[in-house]
N, C-alpha and C positions, 0 to 999 in steps of 0.2 A: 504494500500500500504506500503510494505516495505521500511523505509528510505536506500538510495542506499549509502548514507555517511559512516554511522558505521555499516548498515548490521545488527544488533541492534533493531532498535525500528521500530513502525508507523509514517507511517504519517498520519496527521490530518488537514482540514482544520478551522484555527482558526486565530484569531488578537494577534498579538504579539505584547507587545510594544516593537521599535527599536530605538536606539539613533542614528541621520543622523547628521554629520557635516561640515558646511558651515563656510569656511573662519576663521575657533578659536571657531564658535558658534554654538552650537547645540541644537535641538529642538527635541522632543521623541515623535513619533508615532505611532499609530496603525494601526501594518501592514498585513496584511491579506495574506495566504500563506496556505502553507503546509507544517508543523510543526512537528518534529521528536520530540514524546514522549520520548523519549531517551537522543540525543545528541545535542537536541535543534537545528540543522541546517534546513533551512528552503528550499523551492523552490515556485519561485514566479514565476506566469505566468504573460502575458500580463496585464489582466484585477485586476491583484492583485497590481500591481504595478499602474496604473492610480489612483488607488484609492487612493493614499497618492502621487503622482506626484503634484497635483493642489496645496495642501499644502504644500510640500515642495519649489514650484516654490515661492508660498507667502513669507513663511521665508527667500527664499534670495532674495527675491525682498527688504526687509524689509532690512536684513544686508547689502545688496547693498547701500540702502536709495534713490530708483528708486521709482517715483509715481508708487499707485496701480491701477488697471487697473478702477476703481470707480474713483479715483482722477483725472487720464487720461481727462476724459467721464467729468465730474463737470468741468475740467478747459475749455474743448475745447467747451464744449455745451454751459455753465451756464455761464461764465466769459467773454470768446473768442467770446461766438454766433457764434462759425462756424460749417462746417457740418466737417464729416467726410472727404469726398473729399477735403474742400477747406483746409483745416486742412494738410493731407497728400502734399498739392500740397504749401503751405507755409514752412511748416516743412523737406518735404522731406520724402520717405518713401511709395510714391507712393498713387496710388489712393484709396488703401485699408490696406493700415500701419495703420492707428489711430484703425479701425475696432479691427485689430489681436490685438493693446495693448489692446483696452479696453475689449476683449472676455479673456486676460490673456493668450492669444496663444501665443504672441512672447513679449518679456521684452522690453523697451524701454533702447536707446543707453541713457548711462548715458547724455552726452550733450543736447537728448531731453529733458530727464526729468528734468534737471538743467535749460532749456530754460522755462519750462512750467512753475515751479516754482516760476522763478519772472517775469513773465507773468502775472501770480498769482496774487501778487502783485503789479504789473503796468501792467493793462493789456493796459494802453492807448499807451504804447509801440511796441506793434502790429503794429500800422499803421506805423511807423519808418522801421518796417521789411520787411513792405507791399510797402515801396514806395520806400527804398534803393535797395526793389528786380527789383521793375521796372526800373533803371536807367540803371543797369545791361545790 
């Protein structure tokens, strides 16, 4: 296929590494496309772009400094002992919010992740949130 950019070269499907920046910080992936032997411009479809979405989602969950969706899953399971449900209906975020953090679907609002955090830490503090909600 002819690159449509410079009229010039091919395209090719190939991994390119690409430098992506988040917030001053960036991270170099390989991004998969269709690559002008030429003039180097690329075209990325859907499925080219998923493929380094996940990762990108991680490195700014990371410069954020928002638990990862494994951290999520270990504080609410392992720490907390609650489920998902009971988790979204303390936290807020609905019946199926914890689910989407910890599949990495949807990032958690800094606030949560700053509540889990020293949860983390004091999780006997729980029951303070659990019974201040019920006086409510």
């Amino acid at each position: 296929m002819k690159c449509s950019a410079c009229k010039n070269g091919m395209l090719h499907h190939k991994n390119k590494s690409q430098i992506y920046t988040y917030k001053g910080k960036s991270i170099t992936l390989n991004q998969p496309g269709l690559w002008c032997d030429f003039c180097e411009e690329g075209v990325l479809n859907g499925e080219d772009i998923a493929k380094t979405e996940k990762e990108f989602d991680r490195f700014k969950t990371k410069v954020d400094d928002l638990l990862s969706p494994k951290e999520i899953r270990h504080i609410r399971k392992d720490i907390l002992k609650l489920t998902q449900e009971e988790a979204g209906k303390i936290f807020g975020g609905g019946k199926n919010g914890f689910s989407r953090y910890e599949r990495g679907q949807v990032k958690p609002l800094l606030a949560i992740s700053n509540l889990l955090k020293i949860l983390e830490r004091h999780p006997t503090d729980l029951e303070y949130i659990i019974n201040r909600d019920k006086l409510g």
